[in-house]
N, C-alpha and C positions, 0 to 999 in steps of 0.2 A: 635500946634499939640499935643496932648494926648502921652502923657510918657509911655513907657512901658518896663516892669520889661524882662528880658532873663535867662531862665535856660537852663546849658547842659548837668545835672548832673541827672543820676537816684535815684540818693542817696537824690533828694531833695525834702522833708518833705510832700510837697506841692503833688509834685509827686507819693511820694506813698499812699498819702491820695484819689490817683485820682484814682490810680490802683486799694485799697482796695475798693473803692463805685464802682469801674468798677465789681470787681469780686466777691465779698462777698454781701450777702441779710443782712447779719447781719448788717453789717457795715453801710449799707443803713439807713434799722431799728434805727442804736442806734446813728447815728449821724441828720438822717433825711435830709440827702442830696443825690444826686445822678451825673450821669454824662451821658451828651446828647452830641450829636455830629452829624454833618453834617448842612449845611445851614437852610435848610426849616425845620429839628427839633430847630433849634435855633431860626430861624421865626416865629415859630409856639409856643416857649412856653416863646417868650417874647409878644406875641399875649396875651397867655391865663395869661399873668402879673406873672410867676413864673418868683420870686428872683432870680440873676445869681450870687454867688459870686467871680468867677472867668473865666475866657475866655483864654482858651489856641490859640493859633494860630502857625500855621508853615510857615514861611514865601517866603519859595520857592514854595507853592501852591496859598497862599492868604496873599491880601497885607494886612498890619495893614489899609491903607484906606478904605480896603474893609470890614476890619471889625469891624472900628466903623460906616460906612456905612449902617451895616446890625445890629447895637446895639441902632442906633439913638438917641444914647446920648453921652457924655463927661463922662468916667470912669476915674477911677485912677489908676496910675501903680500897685498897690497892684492888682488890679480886671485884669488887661491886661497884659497876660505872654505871650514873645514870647519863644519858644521850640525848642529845637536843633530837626534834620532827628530821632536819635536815640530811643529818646522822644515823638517823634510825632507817632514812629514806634510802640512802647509799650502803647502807649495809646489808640490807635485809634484802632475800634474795627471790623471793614472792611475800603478796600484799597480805597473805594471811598469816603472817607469823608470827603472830602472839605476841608483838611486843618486848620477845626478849631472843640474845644472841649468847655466843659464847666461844671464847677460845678454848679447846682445848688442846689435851696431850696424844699423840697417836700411838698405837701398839703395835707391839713387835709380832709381823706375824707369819714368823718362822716357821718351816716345819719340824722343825727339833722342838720347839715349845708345846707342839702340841701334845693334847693330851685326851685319851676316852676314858670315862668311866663305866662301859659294857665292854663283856668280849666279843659280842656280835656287835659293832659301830656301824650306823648306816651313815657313808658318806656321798655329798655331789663335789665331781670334777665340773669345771666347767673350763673349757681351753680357747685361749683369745678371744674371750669378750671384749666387743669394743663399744657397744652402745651402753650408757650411765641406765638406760631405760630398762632395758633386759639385766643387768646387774641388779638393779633393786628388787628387779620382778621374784631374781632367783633366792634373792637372799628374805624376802616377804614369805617365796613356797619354802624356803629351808627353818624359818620360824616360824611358822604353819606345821608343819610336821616335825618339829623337835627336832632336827638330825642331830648327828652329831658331830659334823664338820660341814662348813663348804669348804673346798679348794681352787684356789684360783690358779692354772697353770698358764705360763706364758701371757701374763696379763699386758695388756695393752694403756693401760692407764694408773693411775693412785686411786684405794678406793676410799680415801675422803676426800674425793670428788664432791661439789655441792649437790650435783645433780643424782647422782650414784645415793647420799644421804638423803635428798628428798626423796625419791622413788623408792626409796627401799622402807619410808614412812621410820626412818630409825632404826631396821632391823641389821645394820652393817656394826651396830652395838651389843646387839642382841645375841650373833651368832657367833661360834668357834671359825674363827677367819684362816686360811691357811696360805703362804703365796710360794711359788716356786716356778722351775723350768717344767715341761712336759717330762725331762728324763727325773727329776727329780726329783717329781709327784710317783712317777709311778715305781721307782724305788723305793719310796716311805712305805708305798703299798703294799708292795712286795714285800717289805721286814718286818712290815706289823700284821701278813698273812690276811691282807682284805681284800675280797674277788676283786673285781675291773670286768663293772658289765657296762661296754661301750653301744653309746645310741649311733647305729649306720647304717645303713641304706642296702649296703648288697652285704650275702652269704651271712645272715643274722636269723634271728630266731624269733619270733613271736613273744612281746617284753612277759606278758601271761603266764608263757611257759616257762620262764627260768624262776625258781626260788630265792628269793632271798631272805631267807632267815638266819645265815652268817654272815659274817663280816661283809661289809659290801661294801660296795663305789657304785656311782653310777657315773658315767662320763658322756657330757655331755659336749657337741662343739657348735660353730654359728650355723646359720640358716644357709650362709650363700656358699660354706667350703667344709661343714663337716668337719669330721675330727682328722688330726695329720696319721699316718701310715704307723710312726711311734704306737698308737695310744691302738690301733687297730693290731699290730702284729705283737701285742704285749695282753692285750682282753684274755678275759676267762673266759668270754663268751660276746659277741656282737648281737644286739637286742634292735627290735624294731618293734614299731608304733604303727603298724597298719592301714596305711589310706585308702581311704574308697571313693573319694572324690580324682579331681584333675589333676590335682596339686600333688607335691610327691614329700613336702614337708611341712611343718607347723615352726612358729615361731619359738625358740630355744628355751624361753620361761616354760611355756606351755607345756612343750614335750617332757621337760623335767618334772612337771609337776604331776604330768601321768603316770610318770615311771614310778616316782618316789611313792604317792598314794599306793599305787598296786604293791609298792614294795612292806609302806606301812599296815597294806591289808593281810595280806600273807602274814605279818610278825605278829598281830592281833588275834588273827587262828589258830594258831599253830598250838 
């Protein structure tokens, strides 16, 4: 049986280095770690092979068999901490967390690293996302329909964010992550010959009528400013979603997810 290490103490080291990656961006940034928590995010981002250096557990929710169980390997006590109530109470970032936590490693998520394995790649832009809520929602429709990248341009925050990781239900593990500036997205684009069909409001086209069955982007921006002038005078085409009620937009998950489906239906036909 696999050894493991027990703290009771808030005061231990380990501890508050879990607190500080829970609550600071910074800390995140300059150490390049993070901290996940509940089952299926731990399933999911030993799925997508991120480095775990540590595994907290509480053993009146979850047995230590359960959780090399769900690690499918032989660690060491330095990596397997079991946590007093106290500990497990201060770490855990909602009451439903299964019991166990974990440090890990964050990835590089460059645009140079990336990579397709089609020559038609269906990708979403998504430009200054600031709500953790609409990040997870996009990165849930981008593992929903398989894309084959998100890209973050001009991001506004770190996306191992705790909150970004819960809403996204683990899929910011799941999915090809991309981060850069506006001009830098759309240069990757432009060298790897993938459209830039931008979501906007005037002199666009009906999302229906435009093809997508090569290479693509969809670019998507917030609810209250739309996408910047950059990402509108560089499209292959500016696409819209049609309203027939009051309202003149929907919330920035949502739009993407109409686009993307219409884009997945078209590749399905064809």
């Amino acid at each position: 049986m696999t050894e493991s290490k027990y703290i009771s103490s808030l005061q231990n080291p380990l501890v508050k280095k879990a607190l500080a990656l829970k609550e600071k961006s910074r800390e995140r940034k300059k150490t390049g770690c993070f901290v996940l928590e509940g089952v299926r995010e731990l399933q999911l981002a030993i799925k997508g092979n991120y480095e775990l250096e540590t595994v907290f557990f509480y053993a009146d929710i979850i047995a230590k068999e359960k959780v090399l169980e769900l690690l499918g390997q032989e660690i060491g006590p330095e990596v397997l901490i079991e946590i007093s109530k106290d500990i497990y109470q201060k770490l855990a970032y909602r009451e439903t967390t299964e019991g166990i936590l974990a440090i890990a490693r964050s990835k590089s998520h460059s645009l140079e690293a990336m990579e397709f394995s089609t020559k038609n790649p269906l990708v979403l832009i998504a430009e200054a996302p600031e709500k953790p809520g609409n990040i997870g929602a996009i990165l849930r429709t981008a593992d929903a329909a398989n894309l084959d990248a998100v890209i973050i341009a001009n991001p506004k925050g770190d996306l191992y964010n705790p909150n970004i990781i819960r809403s996204s239900v683990g899929c910011v593990f799941t999915n090809q992550i991309g981060v850069g500036s506006t001009s830098e997205v759309i240069t990757f684009l432009k060298d790897k010959n993938i459209a830039i069909y931008c979501a906007a409001l005037t002199a666009s086209e009906k999302y229906t009528s435009v093809r997508f069955n090569e290479a693509s982007a969809i670019v998507v921006g917030t609810e209250a400013t739309g996408l910047s002038s950059e990402w509108l005078e560089n499209s292959t085409k500016n696409i819209i979603i049609p309203m027939e009620g009051e309202i003149d937009s929907m919330n920035v998950s949502v739009s993407a997810a109409i686009v993307i489906f219409e884009a997945k239906r078209q590749r399905e036909s064809q």
